[in-house]
C-alpha positions as CSV (number, residue, x, y, z in Angstrom):
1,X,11.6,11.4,11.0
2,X,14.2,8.5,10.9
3,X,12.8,5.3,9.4
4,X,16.4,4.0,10.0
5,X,17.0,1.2,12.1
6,X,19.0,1.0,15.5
7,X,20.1,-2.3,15.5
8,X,24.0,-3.5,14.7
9,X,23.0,-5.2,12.0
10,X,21.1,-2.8,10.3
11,X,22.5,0.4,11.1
12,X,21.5,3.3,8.5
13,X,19.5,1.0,6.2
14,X,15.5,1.4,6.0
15,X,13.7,-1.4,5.6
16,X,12.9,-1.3,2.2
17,X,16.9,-1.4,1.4
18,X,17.4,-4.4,3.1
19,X,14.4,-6.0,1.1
20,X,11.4,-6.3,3.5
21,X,7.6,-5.2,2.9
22,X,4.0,-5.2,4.4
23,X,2.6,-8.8,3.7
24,X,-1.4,-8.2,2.0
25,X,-4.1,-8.2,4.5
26,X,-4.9,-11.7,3.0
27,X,-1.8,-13.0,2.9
28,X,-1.9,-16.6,5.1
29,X,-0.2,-15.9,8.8
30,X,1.0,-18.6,11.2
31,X,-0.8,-17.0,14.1
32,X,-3.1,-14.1,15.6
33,X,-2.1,-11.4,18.6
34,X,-4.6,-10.4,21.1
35,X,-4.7,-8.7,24.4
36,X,-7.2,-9.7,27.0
37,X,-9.8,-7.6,28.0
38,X,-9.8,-6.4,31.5
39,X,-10.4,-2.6,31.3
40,X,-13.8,-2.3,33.4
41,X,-14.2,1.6,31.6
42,X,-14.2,-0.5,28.1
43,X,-17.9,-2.0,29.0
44,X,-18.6,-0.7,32.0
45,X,-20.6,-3.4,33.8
46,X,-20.5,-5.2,31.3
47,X,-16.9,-7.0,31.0
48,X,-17.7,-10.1,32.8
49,X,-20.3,-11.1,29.9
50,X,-17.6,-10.1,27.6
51,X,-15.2,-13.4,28.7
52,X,-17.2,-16.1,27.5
53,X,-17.9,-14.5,23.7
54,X,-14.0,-13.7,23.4
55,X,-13.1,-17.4,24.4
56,X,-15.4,-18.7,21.6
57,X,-14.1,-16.1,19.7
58,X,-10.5,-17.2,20.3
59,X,-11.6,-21.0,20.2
60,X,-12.6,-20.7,16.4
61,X,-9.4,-19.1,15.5
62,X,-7.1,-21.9,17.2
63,X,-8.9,-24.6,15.1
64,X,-6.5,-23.0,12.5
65,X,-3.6,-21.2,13.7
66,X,-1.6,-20.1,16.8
67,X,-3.0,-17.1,19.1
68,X,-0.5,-15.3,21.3
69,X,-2.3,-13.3,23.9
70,X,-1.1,-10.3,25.9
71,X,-2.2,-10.7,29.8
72,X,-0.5,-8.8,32.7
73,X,0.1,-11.2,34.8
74,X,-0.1,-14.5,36.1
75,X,-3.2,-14.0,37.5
76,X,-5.0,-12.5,34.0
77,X,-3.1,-16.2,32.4
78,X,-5.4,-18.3,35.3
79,X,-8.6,-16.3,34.4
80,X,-7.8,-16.4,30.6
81,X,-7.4,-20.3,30.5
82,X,-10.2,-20.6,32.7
83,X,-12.7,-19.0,30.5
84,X,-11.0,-21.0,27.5
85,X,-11.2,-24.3,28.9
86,X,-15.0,-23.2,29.5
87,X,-15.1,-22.6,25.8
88,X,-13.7,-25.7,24.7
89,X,-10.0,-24.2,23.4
90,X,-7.5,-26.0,22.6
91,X,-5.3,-24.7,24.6
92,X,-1.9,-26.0,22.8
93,X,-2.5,-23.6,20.1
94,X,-2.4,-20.6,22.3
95,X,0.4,-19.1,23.8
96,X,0.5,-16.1,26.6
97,X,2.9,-13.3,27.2
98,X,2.6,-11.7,30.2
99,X,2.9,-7.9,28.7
100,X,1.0,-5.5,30.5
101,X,-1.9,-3.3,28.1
102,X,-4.1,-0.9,29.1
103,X,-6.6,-2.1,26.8
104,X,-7.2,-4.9,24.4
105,X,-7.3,-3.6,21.1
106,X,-4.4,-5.4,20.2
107,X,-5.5,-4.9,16.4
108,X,-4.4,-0.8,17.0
109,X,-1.8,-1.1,19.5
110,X,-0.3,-4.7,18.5
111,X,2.9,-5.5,16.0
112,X,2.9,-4.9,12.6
113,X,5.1,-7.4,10.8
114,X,7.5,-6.6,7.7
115,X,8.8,-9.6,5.9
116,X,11.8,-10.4,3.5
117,X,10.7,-13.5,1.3
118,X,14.2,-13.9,-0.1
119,X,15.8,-14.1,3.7
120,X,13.1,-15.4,5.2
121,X,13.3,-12.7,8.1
122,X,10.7,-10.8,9.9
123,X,10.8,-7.0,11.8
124,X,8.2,-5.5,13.1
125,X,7.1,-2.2,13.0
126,X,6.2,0.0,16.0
127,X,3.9,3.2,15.3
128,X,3.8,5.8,18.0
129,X,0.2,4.9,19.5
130,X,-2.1,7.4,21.7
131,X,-5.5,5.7,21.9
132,X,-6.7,7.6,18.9
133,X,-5.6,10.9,19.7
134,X,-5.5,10.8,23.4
135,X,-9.0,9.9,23.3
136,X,-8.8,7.0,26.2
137,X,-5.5,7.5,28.2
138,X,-3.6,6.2,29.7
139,X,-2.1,3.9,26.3
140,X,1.9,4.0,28.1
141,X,1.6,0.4,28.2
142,X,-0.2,-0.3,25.1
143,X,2.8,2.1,22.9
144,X,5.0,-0.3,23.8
145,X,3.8,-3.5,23.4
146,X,4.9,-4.1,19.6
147,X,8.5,-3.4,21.2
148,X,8.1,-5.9,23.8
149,X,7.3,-8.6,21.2
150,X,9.9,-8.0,19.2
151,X,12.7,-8.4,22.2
152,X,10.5,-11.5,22.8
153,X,11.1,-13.2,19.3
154,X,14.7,-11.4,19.1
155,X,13.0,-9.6,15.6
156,X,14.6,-5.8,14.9
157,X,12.3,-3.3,15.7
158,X,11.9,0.0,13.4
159,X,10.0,3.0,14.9
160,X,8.8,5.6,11.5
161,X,8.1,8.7,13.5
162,X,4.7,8.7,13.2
163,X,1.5,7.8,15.7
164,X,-1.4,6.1,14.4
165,X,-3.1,2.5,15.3
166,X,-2.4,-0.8,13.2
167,X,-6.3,-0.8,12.1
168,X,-6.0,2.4,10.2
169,X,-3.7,1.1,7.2
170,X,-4.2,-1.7,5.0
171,X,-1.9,-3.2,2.9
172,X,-1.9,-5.3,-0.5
173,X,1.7,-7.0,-0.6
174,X,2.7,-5.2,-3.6
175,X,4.3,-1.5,-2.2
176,X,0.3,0.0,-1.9
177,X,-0.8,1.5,1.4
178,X,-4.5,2.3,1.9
179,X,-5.7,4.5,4.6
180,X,-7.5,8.3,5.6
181,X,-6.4,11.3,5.9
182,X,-8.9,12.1,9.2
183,X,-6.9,9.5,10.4
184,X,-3.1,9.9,9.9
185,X,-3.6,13.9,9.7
186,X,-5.3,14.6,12.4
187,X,-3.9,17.5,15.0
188,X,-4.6,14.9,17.6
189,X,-2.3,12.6,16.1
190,X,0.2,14.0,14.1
191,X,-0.1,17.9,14.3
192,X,4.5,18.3,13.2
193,X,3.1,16.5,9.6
194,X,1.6,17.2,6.9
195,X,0.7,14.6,4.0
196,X,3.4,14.6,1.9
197,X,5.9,14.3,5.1
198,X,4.0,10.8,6.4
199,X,3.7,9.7,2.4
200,X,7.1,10.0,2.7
201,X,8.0,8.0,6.1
């Protein structure tokens, strides 16, 4: 596994050498990443009810922040802002990027952000992802989606090595990383590893 960066500016340094760390779960954020749904096998006849509840959903959380949503196209950024102009959003604190998912579970397949406090930088983090184990392919799109953001925002990108979904770690700020072994050791995820290797990542 190489936890190294490719970048010119940080060639053979991990982050934690060049000072950056997982924020807390509760630290404040500046804004929230989502995909939109479209993926009729997620709630099979069902997605069409689902539009109206996520655009509340959304509408709460840009009372207080920015929300940057995933859509594929320019066609998914018409139905998106028609659904949250029907929910009342205020649509100059959300922002679209038209990257392509294969589902919206942006929580797993989304960015994870490192930060450096003293530099007041940001990278981001991009875990192999397989739709929990190759439970719901295809995930091409989804895996690269962290990636895509990060060329967006001009932010280095590090890749650990290891696959696993954004929703299965939690982090307190201070070097401590809670998560599960079913998760992070299972065959369907990481069968090359064993516990000590991904501690180790």
């Amino acid at each position: 596994m190489d936890y190294r960066l490719l970048t010119m500016d940080y060639t053979m340094m991990t982050p934690k050498e060049l000072g950056f760390h997982f924020p807390a779960e509760f630290a404040k954020h500046s804004a929230t990443w989502l995909s939109w749904p479209h993926k009729e096998a997620s709630w099979p006849g069902k997605i069409e009810s689902v539009y109206p509840v996520y655009s509340e959903f959304i509408n709460r959380i840009a009372e207080g922040e920015t929300v940057n949503i995933n859509v594929a196209n320019e066609a998914m950024r018409i139905k998106a802002t028609y659904h949250l102009n029907e929910a009342g959003a205020d649509l100059r604190n959300i922002q679209f990027f038209i990257h392509p998912t294969n589902d919206a579970w942006c929580r797993d397949h989304g960015p994870a952000f490192l930060i450096n406090p003293t530099e007041k930088k940001k990278m981001i983090v991009d875990w192999g992802y397989n739709a929990w184990g190759d439970k719901y392919p295809p995930y091409d799109l989804d895996d690269v989606i962290p990636t895509l953001i990060a060329k967006h925002f001009n932010l280095p990108v590090v890749h650990p090595g290891i696959v696993m979904e954004g929703g299965s770690v939690e982090f307190n700020g201070r070097g401590t990383l809670l998560t599960t072994r079913a998760c992070l050791l299972n065959p369907n995820r990481n069968p090359h590893l064993n516990q000590l290797q991904i501690e180790n990542t």
